[in-house]
GUNU-261858 format. One record per atom (N, C-alpha, C): residue in three letters; residue number from 1; atom name; x, y, z. Coordinates in pm, whole numbers, plus 50000, padded with zeros to 5 digits. Layout:
BEGIN
> residuo; num; atomo; u; v; w
> ALA; NUM; CA; X; Y; Z
...
END
This chain:
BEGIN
> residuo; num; atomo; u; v; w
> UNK; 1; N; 31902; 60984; 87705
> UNK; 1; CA; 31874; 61102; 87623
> UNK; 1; C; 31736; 61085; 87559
> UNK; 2; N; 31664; 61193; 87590
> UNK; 2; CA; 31509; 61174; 87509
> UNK; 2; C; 31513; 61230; 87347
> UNK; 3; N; 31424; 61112; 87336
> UNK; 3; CA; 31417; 61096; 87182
> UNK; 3; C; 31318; 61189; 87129
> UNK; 4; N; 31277; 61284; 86957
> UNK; 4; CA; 31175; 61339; 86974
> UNK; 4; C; 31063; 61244; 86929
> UNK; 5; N; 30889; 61339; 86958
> UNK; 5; CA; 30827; 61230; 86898
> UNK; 5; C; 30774; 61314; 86779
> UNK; 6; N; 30682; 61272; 86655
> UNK; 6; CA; 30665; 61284; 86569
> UNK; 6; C; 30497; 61295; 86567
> UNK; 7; N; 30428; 61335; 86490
> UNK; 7; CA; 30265; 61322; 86463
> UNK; 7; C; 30250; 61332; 86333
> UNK; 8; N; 30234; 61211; 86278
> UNK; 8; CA; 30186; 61150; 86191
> UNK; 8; C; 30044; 61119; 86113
> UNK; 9; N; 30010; 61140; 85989
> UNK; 9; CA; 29885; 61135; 85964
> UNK; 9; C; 29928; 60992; 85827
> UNK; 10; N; 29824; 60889; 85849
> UNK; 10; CA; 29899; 60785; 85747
> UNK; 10; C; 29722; 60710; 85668
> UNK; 11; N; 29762; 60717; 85544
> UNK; 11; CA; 29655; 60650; 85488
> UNK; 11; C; 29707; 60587; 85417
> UNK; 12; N; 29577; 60468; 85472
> UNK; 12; CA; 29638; 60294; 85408
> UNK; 12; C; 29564; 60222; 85377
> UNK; 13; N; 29543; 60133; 85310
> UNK; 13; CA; 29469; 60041; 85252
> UNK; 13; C; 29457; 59898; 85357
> UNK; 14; N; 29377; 59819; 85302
> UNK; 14; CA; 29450; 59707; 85379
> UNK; 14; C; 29313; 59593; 85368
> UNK; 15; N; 29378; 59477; 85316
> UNK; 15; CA; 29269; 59372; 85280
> UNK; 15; C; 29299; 59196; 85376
> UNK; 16; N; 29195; 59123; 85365
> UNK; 16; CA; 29295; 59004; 85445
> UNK; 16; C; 29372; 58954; 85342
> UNK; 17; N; 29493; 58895; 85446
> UNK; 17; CA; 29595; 58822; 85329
> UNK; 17; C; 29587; 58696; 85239
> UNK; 18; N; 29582; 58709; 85122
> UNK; 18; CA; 29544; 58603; 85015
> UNK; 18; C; 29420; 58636; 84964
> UNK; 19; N; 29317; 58777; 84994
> UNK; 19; CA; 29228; 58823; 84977
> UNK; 19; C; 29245; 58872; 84792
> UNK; 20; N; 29136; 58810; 84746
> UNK; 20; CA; 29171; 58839; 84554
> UNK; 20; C; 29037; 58990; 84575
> UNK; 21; N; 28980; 59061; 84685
> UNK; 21; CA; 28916; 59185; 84718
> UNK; 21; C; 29028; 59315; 84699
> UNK; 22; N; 28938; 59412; 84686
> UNK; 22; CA; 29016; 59559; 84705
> UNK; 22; C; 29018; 59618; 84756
> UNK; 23; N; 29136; 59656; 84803
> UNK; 23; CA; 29166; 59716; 84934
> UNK; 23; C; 29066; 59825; 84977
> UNK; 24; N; 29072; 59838; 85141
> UNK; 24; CA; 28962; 59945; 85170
> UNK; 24; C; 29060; 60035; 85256
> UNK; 25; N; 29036; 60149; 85217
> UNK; 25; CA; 29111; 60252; 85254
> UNK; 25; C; 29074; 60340; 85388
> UNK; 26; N; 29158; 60385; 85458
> UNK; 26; CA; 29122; 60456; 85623
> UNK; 26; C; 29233; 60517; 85689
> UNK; 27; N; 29213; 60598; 85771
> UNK; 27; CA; 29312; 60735; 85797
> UNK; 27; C; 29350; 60699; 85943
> UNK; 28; N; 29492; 60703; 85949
> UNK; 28; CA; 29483; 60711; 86134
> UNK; 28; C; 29621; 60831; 86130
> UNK; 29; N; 29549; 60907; 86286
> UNK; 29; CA; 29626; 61023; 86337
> UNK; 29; C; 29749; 60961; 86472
> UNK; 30; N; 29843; 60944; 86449
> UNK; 30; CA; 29918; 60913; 86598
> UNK; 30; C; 30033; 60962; 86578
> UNK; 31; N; 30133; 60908; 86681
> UNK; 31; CA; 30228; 60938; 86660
> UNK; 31; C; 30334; 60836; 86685
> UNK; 32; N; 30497; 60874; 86606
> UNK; 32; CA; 30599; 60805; 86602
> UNK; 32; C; 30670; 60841; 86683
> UNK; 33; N; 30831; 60766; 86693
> UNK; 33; CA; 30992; 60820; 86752
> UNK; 33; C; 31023; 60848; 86637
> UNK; 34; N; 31030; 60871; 86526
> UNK; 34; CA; 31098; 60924; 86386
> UNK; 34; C; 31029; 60945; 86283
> UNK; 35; N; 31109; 61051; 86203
> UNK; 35; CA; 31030; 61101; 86087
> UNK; 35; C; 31066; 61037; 85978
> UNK; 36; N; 31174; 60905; 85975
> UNK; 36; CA; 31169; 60883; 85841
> UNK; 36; C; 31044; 60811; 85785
> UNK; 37; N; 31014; 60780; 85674
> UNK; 37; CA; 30902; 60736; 85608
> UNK; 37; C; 30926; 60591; 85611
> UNK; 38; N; 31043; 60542; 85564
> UNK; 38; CA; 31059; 60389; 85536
> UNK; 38; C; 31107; 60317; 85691
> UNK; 39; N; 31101; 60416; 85778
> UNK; 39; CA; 31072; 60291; 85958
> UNK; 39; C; 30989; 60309; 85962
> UNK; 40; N; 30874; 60434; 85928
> UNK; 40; CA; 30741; 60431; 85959
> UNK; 40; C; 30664; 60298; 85885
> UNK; 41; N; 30734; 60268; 85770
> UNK; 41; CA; 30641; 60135; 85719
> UNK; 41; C; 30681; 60058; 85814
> UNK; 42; N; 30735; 59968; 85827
> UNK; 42; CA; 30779; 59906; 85930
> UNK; 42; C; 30772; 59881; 86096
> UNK; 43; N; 30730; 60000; 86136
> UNK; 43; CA; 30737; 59987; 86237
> UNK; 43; C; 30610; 59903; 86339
> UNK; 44; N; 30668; 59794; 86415
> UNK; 44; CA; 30587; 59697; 86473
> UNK; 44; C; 30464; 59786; 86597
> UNK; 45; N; 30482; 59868; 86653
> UNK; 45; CA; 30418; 59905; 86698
> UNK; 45; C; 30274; 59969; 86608
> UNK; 46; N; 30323; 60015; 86505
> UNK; 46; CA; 30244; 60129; 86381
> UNK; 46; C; 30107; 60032; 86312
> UNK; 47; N; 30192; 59922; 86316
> UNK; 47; CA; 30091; 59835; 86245
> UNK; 47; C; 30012; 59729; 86346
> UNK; 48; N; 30051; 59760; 86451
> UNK; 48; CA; 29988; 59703; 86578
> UNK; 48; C; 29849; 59807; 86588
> UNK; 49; N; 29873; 59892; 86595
> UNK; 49; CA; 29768; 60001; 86574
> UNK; 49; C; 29672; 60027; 86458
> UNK; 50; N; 29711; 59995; 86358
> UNK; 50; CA; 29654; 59965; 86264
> UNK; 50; C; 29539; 59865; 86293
> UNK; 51; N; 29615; 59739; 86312
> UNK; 51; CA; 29573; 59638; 86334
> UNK; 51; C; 29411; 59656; 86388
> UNK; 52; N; 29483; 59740; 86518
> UNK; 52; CA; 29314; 59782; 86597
> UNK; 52; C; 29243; 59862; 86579
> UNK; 53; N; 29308; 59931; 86483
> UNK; 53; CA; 29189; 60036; 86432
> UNK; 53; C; 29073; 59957; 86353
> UNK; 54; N; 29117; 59884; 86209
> UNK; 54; CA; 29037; 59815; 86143
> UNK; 54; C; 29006; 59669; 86212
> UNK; 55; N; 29018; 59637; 86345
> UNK; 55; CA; 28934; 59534; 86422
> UNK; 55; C; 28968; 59388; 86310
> UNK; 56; N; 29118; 59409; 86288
> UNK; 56; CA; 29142; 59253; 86219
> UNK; 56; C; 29199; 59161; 86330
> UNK; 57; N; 29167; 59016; 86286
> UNK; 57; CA; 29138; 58927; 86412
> UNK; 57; C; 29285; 58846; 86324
> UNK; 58; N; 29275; 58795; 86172
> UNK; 58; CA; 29345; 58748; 86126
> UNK; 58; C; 29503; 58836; 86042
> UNK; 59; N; 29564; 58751; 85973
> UNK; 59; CA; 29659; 58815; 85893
> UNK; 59; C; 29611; 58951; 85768
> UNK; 60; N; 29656; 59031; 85798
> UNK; 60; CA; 29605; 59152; 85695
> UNK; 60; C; 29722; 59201; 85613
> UNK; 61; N; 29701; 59223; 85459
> UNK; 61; CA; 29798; 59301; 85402
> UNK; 61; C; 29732; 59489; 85386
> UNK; 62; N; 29852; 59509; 85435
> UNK; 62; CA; 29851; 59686; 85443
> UNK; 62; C; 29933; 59713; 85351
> UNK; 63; N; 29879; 59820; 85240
> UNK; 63; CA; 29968; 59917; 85188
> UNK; 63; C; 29958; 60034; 85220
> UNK; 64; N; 30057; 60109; 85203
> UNK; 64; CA; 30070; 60279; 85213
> UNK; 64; C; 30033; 60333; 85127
> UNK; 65; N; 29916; 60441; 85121
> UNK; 65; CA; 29882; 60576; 85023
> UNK; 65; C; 29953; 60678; 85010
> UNK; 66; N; 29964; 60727; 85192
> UNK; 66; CA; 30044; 60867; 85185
> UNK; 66; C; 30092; 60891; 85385
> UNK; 67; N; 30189; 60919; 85376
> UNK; 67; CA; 30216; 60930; 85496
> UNK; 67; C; 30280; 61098; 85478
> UNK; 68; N; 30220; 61159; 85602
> UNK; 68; CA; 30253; 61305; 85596
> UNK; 68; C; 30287; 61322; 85771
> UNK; 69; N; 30392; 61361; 85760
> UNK; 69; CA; 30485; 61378; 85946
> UNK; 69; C; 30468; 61523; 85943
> UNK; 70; N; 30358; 61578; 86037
> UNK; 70; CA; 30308; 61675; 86078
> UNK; 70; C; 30394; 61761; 86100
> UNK; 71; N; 30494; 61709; 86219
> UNK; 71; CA; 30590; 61795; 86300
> UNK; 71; C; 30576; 61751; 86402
> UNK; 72; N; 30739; 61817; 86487
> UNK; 72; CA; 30776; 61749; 86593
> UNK; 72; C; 30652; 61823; 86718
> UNK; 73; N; 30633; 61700; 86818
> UNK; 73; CA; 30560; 61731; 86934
> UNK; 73; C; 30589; 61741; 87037
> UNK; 74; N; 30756; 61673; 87050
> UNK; 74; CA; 30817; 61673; 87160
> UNK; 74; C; 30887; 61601; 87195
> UNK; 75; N; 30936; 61565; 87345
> UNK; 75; CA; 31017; 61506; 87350
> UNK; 75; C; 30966; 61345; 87409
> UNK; 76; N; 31043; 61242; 87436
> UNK; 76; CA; 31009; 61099; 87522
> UNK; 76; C; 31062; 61135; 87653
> UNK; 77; N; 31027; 61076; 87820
> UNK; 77; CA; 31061; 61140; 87894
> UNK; 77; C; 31196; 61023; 87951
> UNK; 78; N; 31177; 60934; 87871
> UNK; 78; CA; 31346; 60841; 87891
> UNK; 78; C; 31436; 60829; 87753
END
């Protein structure tokens, strides 16, 4: 059964870990399998992406500003 997908707009902070710096803030557009907010923190793929957006090589702490779930886009095709 296909799952729907979601489009997501998420702004986040994010410094290296043990970093006594302040966070620097940046926007990414993609998308999820769900609209809740608290798997979207979580989710291993989400912050994999993250990851490569801000080109971190080491451990990074991310916080959440604002996460806003656009609306549904469709479906998964498995």
């Amino acid at each position: 059964m296909p799952s729907p997908i979601y489009r997501v707009i998420i702004e986040f902070g994010y410094k290296a870990k043990g970093s006594v710096r302040q966070y620097k803030y940046s926007k990414i557009d993609t998308f999820v399998l769900t609209d809740d907010v608290e798997l979207i923190k979580v989710n291993e793929s989400l912050l994999q992406k993250i990851k490569r957006k801000v080109n971190a090589k080491k451990e990074i702490d991310i916080t959440f500003k604002n996460i806003y779930v656009e609306g549904q886009y469709g479906f998964t095709n498995y």
